[in-house]
C-alpha positions in Angstrom: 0.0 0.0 0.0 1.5 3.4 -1.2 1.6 6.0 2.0 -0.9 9.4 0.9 0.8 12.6 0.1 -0.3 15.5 2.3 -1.8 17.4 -0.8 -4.0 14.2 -2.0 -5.7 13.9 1.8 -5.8 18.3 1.7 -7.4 17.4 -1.9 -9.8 14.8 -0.1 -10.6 16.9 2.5 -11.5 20.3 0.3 -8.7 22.0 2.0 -5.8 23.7 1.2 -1.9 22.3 1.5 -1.1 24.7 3.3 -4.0 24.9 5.7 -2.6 20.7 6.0 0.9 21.7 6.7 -0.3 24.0 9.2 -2.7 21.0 11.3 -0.7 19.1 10.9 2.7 21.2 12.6 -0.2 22.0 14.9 -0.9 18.4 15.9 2.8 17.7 16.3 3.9 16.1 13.1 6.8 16.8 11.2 5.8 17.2 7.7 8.0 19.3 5.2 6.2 19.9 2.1 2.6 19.2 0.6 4.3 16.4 -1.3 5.9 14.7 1.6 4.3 11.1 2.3 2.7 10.5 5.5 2.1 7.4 7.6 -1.7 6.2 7.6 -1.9 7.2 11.7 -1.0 10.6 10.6 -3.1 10.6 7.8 -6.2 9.4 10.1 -4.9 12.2 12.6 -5.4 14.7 10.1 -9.2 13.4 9.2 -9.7 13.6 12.7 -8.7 17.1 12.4 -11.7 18.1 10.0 -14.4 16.1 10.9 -17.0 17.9 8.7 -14.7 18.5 5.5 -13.9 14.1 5.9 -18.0 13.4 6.3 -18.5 15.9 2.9 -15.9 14.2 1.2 -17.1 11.1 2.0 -21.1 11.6 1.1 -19.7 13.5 -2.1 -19.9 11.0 -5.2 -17.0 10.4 -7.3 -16.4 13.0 -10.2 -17.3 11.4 -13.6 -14.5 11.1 -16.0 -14.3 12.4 -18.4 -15.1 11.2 -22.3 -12.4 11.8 -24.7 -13.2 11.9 -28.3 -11.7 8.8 -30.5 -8.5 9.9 -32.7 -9.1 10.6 -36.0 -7.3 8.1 -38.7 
C-alpha cells in the first residue's frame, strides 16, 4: 500500500496544503512539504482534524470522468 501525500488527503478533505501543513505542525507532526508522504496514523490524525470536511468528502460521489473523443485516422 502506497503512503498518501499531504496534498491528496488536503485534496480529499477540500482544504488547502497549506491549511494541512499548518494542522498538521499543529498536531505535532513533522511534515515538510505538501508532497511529503505520510504514515496512515497521521493521515487518520489529520481526518480527525476536519471532521465535517472528511463526512463531505465522503457523502460526495465520485467525479465522472471524463469522455475523450476517439482519434481521428
Amino acid at each position: 500500500m502506497a503512503l498518501p501525500r499531504v496534498y491528496d488527503i488536503a485534496k480529499e478533505l477540500g482544504i488547502d496544503s497549506k491549511v494541512a501543513l499548518a494542522k498538521l505542525a499543529e498536531l505535532g507532526e513533522f511534515v515538510k512539504s505538501g508532497s511529503s508522504t505520510i504514515a496512515p496514523p497521521v493521515a487518520k490524525k489529520l481526518r480527525d482534524a476536519f471532521p465535517q470536511q472528511a463526512a463531505a468528502a465522503a457523502a460526495a460521489p465520485a467525479p465522472a470522468a471524463k469522455a475523450t473523443a476517439a482519434p481521428k485516422a
